[in-house]
Short mmCIF file of the C-alpha atoms (twelve columns), coordinates in Angstrom:
data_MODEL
# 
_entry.id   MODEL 
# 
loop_
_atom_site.group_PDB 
_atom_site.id 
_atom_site.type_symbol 
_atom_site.label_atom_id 
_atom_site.label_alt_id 
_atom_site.label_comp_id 
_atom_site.label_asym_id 
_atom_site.label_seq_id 
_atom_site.Cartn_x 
_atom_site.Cartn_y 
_atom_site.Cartn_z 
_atom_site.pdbx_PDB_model_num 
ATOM 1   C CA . UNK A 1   13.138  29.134  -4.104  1 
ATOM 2   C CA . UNK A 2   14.326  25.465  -3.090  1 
ATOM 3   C CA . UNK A 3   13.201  24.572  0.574   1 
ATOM 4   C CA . UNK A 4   16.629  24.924  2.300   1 
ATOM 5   C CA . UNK A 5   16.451  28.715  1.136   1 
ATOM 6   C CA . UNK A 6   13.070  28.976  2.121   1 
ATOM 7   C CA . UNK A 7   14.452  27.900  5.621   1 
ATOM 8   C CA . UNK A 8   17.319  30.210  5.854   1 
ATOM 9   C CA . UNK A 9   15.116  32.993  4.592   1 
ATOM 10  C CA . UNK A 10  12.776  32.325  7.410   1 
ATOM 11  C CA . UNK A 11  15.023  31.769  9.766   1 
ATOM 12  C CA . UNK A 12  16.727  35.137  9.231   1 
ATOM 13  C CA . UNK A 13  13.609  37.080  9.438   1 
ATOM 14  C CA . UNK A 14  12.321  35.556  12.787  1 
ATOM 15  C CA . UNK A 15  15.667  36.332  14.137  1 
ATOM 16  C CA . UNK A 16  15.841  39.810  12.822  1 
ATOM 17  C CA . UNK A 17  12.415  40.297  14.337  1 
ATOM 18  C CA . UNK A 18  13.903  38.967  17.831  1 
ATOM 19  C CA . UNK A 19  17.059  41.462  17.608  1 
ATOM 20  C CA . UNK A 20  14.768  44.601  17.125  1 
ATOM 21  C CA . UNK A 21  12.318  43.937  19.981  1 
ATOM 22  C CA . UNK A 22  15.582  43.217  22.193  1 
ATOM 23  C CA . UNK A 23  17.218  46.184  21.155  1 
ATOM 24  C CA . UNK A 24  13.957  47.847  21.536  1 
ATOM 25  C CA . UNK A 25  13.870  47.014  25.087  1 
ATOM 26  C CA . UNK A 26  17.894  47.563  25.762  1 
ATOM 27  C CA . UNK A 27  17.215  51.059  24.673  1 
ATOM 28  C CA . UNK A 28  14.977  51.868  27.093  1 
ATOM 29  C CA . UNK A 29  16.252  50.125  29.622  1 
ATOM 30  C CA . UNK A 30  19.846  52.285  29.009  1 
ATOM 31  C CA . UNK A 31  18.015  55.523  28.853  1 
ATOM 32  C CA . UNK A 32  16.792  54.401  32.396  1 
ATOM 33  C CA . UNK A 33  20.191  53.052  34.016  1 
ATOM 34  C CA . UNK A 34  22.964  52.093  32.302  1 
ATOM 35  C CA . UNK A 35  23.567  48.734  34.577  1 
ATOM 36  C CA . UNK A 36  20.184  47.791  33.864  1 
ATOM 37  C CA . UNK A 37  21.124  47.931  30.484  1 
ATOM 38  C CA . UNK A 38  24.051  45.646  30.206  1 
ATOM 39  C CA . UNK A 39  22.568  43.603  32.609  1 
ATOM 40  C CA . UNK A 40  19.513  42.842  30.026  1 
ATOM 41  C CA . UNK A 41  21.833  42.691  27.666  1 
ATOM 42  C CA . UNK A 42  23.221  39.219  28.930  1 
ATOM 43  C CA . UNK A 43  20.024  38.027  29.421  1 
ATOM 44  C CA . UNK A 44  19.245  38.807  26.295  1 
ATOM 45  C CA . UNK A 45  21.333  37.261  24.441  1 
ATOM 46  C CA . UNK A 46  20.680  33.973  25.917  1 
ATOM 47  C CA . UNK A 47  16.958  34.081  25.124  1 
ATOM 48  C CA . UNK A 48  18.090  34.687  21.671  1 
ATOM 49  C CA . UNK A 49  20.507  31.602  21.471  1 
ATOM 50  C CA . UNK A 50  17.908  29.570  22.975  1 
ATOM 51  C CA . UNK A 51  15.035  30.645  20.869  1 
ATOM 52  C CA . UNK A 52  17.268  30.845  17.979  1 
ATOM 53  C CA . UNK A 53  18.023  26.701  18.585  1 
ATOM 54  C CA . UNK A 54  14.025  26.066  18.602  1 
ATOM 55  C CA . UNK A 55  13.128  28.476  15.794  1 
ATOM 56  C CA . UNK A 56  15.884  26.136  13.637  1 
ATOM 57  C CA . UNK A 57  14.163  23.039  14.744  1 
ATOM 58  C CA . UNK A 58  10.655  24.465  13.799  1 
ATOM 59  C CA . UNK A 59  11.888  25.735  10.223  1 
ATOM 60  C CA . UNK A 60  13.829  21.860  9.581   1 
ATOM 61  C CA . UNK A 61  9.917   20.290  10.234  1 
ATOM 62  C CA . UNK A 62  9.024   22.402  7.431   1 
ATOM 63  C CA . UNK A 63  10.947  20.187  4.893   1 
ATOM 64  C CA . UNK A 64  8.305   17.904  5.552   1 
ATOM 65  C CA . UNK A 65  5.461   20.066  4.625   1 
ATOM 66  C CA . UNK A 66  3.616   21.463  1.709   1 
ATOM 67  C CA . UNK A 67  3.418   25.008  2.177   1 
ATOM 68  C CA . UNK A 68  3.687   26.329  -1.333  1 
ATOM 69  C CA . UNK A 69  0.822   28.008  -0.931  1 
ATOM 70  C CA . UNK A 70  1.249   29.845  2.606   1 
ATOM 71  C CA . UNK A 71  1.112   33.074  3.278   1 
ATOM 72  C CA . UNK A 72  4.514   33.038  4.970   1 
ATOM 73  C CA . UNK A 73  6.540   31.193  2.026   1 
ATOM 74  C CA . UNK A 74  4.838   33.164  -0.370  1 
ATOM 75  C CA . UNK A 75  6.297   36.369  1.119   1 
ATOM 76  C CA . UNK A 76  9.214   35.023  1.939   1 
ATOM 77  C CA . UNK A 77  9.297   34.663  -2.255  1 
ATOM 78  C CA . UNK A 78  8.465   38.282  -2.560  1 
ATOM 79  C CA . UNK A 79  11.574  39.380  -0.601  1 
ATOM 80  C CA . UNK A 80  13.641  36.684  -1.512  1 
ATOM 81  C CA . UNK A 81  13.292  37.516  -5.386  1 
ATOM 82  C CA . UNK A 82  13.222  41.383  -4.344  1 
ATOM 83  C CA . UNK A 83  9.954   41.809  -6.455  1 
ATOM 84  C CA . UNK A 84  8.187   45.055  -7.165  1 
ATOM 85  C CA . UNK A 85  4.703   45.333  -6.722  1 
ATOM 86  C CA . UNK A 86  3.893   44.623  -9.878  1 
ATOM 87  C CA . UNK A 87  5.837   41.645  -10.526 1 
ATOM 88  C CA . UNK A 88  4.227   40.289  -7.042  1 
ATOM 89  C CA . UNK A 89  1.305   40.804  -8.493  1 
ATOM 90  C CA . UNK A 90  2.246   38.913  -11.703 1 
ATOM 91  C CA . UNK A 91  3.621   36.092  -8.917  1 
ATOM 92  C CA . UNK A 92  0.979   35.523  -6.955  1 
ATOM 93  C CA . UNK A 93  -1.216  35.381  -9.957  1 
ATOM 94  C CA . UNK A 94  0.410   32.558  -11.387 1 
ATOM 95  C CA . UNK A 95  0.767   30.802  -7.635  1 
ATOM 96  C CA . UNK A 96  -2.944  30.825  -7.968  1 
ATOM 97  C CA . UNK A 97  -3.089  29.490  -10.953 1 
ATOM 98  C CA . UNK A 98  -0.752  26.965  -9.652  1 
ATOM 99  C CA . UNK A 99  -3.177  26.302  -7.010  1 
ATOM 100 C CA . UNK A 100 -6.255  26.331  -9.112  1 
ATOM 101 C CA . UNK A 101 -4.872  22.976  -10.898 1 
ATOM 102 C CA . UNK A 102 -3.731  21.310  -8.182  1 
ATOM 103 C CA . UNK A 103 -7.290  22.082  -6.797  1 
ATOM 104 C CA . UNK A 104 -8.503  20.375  -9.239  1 
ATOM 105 C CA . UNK A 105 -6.543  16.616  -9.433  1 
ATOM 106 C CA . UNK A 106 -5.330  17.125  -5.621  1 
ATOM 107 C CA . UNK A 107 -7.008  15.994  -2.847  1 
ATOM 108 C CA . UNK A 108 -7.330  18.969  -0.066  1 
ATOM 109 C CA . UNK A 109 -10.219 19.269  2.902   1 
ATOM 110 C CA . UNK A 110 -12.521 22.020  2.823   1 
ATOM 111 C CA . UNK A 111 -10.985 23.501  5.611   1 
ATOM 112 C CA . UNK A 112 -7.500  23.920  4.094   1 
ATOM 113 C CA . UNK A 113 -8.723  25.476  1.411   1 
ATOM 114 C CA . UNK A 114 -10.470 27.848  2.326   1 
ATOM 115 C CA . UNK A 115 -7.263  28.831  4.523   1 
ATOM 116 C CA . UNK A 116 -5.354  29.476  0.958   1 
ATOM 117 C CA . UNK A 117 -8.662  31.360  -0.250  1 
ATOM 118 C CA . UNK A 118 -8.207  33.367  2.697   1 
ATOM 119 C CA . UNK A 119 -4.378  34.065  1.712   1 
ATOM 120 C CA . UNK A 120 -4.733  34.622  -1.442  1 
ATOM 121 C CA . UNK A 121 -7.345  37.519  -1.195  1 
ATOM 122 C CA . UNK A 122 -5.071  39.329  1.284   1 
ATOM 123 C CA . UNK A 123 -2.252  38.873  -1.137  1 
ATOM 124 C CA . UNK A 124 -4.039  40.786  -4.377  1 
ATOM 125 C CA . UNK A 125 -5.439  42.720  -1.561  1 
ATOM 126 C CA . UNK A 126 -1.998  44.045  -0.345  1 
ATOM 127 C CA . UNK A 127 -0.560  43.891  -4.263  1 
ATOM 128 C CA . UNK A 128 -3.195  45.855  -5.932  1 
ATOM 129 C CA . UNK A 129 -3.915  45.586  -9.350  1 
ATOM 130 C CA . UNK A 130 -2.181  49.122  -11.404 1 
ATOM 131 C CA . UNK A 131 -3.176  48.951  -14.918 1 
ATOM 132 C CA . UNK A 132 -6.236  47.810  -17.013 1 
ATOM 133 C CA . UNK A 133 -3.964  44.558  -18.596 1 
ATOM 134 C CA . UNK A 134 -3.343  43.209  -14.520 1 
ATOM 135 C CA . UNK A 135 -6.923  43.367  -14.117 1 
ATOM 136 C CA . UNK A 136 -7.801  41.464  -17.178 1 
ATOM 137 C CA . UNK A 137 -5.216  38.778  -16.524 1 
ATOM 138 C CA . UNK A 138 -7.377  38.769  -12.939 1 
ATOM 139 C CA . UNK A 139 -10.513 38.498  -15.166 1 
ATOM 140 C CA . UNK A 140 -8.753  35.216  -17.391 1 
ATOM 141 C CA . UNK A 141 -7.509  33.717  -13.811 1 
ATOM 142 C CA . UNK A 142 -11.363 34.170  -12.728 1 
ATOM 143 C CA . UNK A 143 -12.519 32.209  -16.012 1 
ATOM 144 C CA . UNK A 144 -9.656  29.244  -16.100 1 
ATOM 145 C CA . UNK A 145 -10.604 28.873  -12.150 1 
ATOM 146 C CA . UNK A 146 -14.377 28.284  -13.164 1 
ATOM 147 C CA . UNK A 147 -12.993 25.895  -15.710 1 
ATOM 148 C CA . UNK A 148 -10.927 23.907  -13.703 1 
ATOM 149 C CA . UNK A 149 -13.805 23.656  -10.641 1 
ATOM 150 C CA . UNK A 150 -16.209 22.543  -13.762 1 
ATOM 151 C CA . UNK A 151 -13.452 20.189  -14.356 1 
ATOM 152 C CA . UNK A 152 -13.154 19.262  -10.998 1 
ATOM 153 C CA . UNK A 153 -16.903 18.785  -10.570 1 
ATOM 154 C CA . UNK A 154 -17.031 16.396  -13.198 1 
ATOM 155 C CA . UNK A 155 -13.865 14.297  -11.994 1 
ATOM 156 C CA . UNK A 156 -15.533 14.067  -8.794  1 
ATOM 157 C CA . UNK A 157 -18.693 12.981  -10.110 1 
ATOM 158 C CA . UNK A 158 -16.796 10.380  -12.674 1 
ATOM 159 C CA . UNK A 159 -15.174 9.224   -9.860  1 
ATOM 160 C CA . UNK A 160 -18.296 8.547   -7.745  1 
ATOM 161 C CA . UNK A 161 -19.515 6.705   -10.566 1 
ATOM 162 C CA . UNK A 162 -16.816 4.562   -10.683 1 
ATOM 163 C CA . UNK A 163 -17.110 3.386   -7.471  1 
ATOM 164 C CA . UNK A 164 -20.557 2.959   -7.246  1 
ATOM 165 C CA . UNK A 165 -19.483 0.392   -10.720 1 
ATOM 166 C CA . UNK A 166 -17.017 -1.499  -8.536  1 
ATOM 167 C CA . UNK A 167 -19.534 -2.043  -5.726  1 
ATOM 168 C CA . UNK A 168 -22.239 -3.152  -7.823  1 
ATOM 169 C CA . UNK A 169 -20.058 -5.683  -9.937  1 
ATOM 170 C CA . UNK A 170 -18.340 -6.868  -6.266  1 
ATOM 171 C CA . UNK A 171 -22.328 -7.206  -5.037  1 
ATOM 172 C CA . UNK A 172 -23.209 -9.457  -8.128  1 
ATOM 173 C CA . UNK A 173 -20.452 -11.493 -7.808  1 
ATOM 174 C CA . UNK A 174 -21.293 -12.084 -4.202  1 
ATOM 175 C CA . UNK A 175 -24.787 -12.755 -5.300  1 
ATOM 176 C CA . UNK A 176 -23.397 -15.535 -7.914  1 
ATOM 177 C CA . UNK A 177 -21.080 -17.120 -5.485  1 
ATOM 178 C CA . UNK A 178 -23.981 -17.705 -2.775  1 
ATOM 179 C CA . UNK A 179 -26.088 -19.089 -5.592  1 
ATOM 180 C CA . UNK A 180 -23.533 -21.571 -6.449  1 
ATOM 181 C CA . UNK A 181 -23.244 -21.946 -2.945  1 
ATOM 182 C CA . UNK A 182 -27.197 -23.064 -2.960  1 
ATOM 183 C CA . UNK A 183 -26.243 -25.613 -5.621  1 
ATOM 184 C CA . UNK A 184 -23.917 -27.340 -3.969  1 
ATOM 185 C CA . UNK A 185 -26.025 -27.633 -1.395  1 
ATOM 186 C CA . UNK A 186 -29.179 -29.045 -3.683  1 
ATOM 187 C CA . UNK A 187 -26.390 -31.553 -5.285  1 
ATOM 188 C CA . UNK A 188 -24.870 -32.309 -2.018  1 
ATOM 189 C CA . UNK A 189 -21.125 -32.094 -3.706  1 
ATOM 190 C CA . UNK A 190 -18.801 -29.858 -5.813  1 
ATOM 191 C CA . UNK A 191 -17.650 -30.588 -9.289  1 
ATOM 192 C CA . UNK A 192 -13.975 -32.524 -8.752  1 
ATOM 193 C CA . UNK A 193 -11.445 -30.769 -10.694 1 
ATOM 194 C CA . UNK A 194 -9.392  -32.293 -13.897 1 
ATOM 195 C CA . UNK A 195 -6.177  -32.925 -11.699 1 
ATOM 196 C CA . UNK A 196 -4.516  -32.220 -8.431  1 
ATOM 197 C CA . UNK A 197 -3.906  -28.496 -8.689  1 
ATOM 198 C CA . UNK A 198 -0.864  -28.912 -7.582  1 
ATOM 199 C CA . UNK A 199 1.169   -25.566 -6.318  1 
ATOM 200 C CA . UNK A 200 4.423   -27.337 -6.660  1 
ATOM 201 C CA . UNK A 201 7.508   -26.027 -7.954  1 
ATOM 202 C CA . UNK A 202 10.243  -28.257 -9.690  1 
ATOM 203 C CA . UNK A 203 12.394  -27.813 -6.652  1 
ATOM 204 C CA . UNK A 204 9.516   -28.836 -4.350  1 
ATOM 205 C CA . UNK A 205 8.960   -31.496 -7.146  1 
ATOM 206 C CA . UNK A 206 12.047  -32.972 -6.862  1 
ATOM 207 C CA . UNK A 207 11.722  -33.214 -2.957  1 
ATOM 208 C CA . UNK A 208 8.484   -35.005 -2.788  1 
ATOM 209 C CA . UNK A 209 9.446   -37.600 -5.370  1 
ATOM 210 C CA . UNK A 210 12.645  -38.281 -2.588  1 
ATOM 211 C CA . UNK A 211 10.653  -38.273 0.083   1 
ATOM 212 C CA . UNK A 212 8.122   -40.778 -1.648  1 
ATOM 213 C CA . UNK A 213 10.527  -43.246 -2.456  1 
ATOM 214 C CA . UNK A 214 12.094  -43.287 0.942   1 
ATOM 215 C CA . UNK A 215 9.124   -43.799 2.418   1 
ATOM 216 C CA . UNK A 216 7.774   -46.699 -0.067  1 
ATOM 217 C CA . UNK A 217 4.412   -45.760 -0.590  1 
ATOM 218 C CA . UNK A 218 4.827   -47.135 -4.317  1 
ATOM 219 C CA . UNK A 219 6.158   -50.862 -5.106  1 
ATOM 220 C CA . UNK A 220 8.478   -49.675 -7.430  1 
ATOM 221 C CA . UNK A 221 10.718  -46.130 -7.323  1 
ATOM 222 C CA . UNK A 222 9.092   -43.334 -8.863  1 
ATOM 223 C CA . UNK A 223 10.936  -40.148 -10.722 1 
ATOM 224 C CA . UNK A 224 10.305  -36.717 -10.806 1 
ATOM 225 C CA . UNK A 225 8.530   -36.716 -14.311 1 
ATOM 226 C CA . UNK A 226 6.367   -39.397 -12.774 1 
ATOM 227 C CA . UNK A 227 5.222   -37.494 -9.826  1 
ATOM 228 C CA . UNK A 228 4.657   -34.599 -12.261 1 
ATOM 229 C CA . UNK A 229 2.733   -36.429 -14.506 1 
ATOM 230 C CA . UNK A 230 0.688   -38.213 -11.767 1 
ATOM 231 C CA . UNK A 231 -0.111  -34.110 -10.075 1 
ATOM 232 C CA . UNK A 232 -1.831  -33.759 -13.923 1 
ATOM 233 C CA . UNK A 233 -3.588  -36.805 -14.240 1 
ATOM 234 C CA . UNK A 234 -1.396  -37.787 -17.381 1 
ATOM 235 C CA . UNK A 235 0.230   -41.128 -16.376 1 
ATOM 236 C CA . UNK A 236 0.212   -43.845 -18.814 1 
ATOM 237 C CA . UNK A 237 -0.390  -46.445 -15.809 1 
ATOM 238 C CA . UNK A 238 -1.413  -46.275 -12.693 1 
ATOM 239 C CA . UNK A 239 0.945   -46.180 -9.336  1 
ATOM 240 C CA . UNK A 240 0.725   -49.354 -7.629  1 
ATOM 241 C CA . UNK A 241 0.917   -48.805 -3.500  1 
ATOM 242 C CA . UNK A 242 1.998   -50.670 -0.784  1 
ATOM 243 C CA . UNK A 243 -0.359  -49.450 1.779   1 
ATOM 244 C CA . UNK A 244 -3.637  -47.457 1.138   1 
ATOM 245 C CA . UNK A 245 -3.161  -45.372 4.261   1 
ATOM 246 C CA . UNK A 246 -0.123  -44.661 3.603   1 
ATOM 247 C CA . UNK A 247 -0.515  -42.700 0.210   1 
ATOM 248 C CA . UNK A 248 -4.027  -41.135 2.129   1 
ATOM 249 C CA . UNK A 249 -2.187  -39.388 5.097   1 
ATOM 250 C CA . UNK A 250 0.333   -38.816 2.283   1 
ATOM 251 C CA . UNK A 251 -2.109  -36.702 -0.133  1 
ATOM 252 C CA . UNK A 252 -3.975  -35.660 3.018   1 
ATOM 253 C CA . UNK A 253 -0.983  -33.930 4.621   1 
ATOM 254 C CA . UNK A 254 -0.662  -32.187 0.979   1 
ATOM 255 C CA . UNK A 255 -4.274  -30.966 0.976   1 
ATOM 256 C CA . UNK A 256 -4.079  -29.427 4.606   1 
ATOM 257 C CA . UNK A 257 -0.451  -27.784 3.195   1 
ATOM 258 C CA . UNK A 258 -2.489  -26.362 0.438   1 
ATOM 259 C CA . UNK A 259 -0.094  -27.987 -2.024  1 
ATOM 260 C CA . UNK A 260 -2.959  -29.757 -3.448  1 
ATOM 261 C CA . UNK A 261 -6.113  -29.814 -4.152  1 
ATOM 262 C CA . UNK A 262 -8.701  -30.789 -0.940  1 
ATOM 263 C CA . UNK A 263 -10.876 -33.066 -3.456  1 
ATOM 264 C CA . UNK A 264 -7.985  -35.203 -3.944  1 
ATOM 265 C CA . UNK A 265 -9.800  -38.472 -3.464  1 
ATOM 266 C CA . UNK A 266 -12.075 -37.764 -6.023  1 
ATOM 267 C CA . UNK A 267 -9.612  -36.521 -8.956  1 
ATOM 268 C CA . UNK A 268 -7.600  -39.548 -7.749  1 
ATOM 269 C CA . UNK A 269 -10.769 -42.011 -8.222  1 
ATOM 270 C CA . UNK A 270 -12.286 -40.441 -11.255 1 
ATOM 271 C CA . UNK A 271 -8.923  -40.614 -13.215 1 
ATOM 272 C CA . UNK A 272 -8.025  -44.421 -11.825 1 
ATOM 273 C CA . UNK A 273 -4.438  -42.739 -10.472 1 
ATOM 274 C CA . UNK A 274 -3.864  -45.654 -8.118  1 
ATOM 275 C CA . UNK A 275 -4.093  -49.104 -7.962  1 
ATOM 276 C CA . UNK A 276 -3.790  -51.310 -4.347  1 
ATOM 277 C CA . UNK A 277 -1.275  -53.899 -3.960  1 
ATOM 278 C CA . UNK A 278 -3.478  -56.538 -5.261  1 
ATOM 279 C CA . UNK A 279 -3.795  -54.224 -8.449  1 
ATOM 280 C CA . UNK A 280 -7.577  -53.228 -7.869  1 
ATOM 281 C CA . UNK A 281 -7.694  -49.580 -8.660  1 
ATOM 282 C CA . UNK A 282 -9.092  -47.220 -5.869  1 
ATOM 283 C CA . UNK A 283 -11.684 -45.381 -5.811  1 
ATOM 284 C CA . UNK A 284 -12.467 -42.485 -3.851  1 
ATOM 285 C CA . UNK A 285 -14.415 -44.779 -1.666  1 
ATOM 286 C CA . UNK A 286 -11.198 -46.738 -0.874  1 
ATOM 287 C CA . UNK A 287 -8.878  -43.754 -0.457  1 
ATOM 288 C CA . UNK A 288 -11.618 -42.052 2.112   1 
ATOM 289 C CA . UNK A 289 -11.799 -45.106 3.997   1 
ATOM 290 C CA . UNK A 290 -7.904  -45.472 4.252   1 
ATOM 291 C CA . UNK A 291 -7.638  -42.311 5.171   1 
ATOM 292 C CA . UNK A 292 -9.835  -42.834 8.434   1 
ATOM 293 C CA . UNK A 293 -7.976  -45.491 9.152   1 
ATOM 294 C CA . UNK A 294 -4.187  -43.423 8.563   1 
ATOM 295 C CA . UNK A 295 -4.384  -42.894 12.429  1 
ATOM 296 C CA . UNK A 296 -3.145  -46.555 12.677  1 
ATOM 297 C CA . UNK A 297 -0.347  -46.776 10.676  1 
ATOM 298 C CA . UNK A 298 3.646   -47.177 12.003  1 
ATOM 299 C CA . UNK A 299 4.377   -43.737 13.681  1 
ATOM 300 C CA . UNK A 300 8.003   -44.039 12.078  1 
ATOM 301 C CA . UNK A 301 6.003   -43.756 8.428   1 
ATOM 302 C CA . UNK A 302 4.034   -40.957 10.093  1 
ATOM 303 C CA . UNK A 303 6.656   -38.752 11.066  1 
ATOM 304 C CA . UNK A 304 8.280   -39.402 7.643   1 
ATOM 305 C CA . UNK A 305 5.411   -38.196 5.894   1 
ATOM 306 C CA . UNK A 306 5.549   -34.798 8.096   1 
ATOM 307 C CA . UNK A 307 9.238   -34.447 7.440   1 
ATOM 308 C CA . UNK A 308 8.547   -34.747 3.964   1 
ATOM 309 C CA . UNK A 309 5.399   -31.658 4.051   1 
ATOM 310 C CA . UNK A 310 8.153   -29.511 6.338   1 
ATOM 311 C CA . UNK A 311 10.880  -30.407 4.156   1 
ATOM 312 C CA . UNK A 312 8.348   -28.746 1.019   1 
ATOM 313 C CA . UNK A 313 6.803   -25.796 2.961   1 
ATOM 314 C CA . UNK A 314 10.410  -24.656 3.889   1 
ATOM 315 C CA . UNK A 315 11.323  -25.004 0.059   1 
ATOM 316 C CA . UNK A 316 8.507   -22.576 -0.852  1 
# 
């Protein structure tokens, strides 16, 4: 039974239930006076429109439930299917087997289920068992539902396991990154990584080498392949600038975008990546000095090298 007949089949029942109370009451209000009849009779049938409106809304939440395994849909079945006793006994059977194995992957509160172990003992209850062969399928239902809560068990306890597994490696890992942290702070510095890490793609690529060569931060024009190679460490040569604080606020500006690494001035002195205009290559001595000094440069140069970090950020 799909949910929309599950609806219907509600729906009809609740109203048929309605009907006979108020035709119930009509009859005894007709054996009483005959005004007083007709009279209830138009009342009536307004409560039953109105109720009839709200009993539709409370079915259509349904659609949003799971109630496979409530007492209501489960009778609704029985009537739906027009099922003798003995094939509702055959139906609820397998509903509870049904249940047993979702019982045992699902997730369902205490609470709930003992609500369904409630149902499903008033439902062999009312369906009593006929013949020898319905009570030994009762007897294999009884032994595949202590299988599946062994099962169960041991899910549950796997599970557990597993957890406690992922908190312990998560806890050693913590416990390796403060002991690095200690380092550090023994050596008083981190190890400088082999290049820029740049997180650069070729479109971003293409914008920075633009923006570079507008600006003149190198003597000469650079090209994309350049500026890629120069992000890896691999140039042949080094770039010769035109002003040290320039190319620091440059690199800087990168760092605080994330778009490179923050221990630029090391990778850049430990590879030789630059050179100054008098061709003396910088080291990250030079390039942390410059880049105390970048609040002094032209503000025109400044605001070119912002345009040029917005101009990548908004091409991520």
């Amino acid at each position: 039974m799909t949910r929309i007949e599950y609806i219907r089949l509600s729906h009809r029942r609740t109203n048929r239930k309605i009907r006979n109370r108020l035709l119930v009451v009509r009859t005894r209000l007709d054996a009483k006076s005959r005004w007083l009849g007709c009279a209830w009779q138009a009342v009536a049938w307004v409560l039953y429109g109105a109720v009839s409106v709200v009993s539709w809304l409370a079915f259509a939440a349904e659609m949003f439930k799971d109630n496979r395994f409530s007492l209501h849909y489960m009778e609704c079945e029985i009537e739906h299917r027009n099922l003798s006793a003995a094939e509702a006994r055959r139906y609820i059977a397998d509903k509870k087997q049904e249940y047993d194995r979702w019982l045992a992957y699902g997730s369902i509160s205490t609470k709930e289920q003992r609500r369904i172990d409630k149902t499903f003992e008033y439902l062999f209850a009312r369906y009593p068992a006929d013949t020898p062969a319905d009570e030994l399928l009762l007897t294999r239902i009884a032994e595949v539902r202590s299988t599946v809560t062994e099962i169960a068990d041991y899910t549950r306890h796997r599970q557990t396991e597993e957890t406690q597994r992922k908190e312990r490696a998560a806890e050693l890992l913590a416990q390796a990154e403060k002991r690095r942290a200690a380092q550090r702070s023994r050596n008083g510095f981190d190890p400088a990584p082999a290049d820029f890490c740049p997180h650069l793609s070729d479109r971003q690529i293409t914008i920075l080498t633009e923006h570079v060569n507008r600006i003149g931060i190198f003597k000469r024009d650079t090209t994309e392949e350049e500026i890629a190679r120069l992000l890896a460490c691999q140039l042949a040569e080094p770039l010769q600038t035109t002003h040290n604080k320039l190319l620091a606020l440059l690199l800087e500006s990168l760092s605080a975008a994330r778009l490179i690494t923050p221990k630029w001035q090391r990778v850049a002195g430990s590879n030789g990546c630059f050179t100054s205009k008098l061709g003396k290559p910088l080291t990250a001595k030079d390039l942390s000095a410059a880049k105390q000094m970048a609040e002094i440069i032209d503000r025109r140069k400044e605001r070119m090298i912002l345009d040029c970090i917005e101009a990548l950020e908004a091409a991520e």
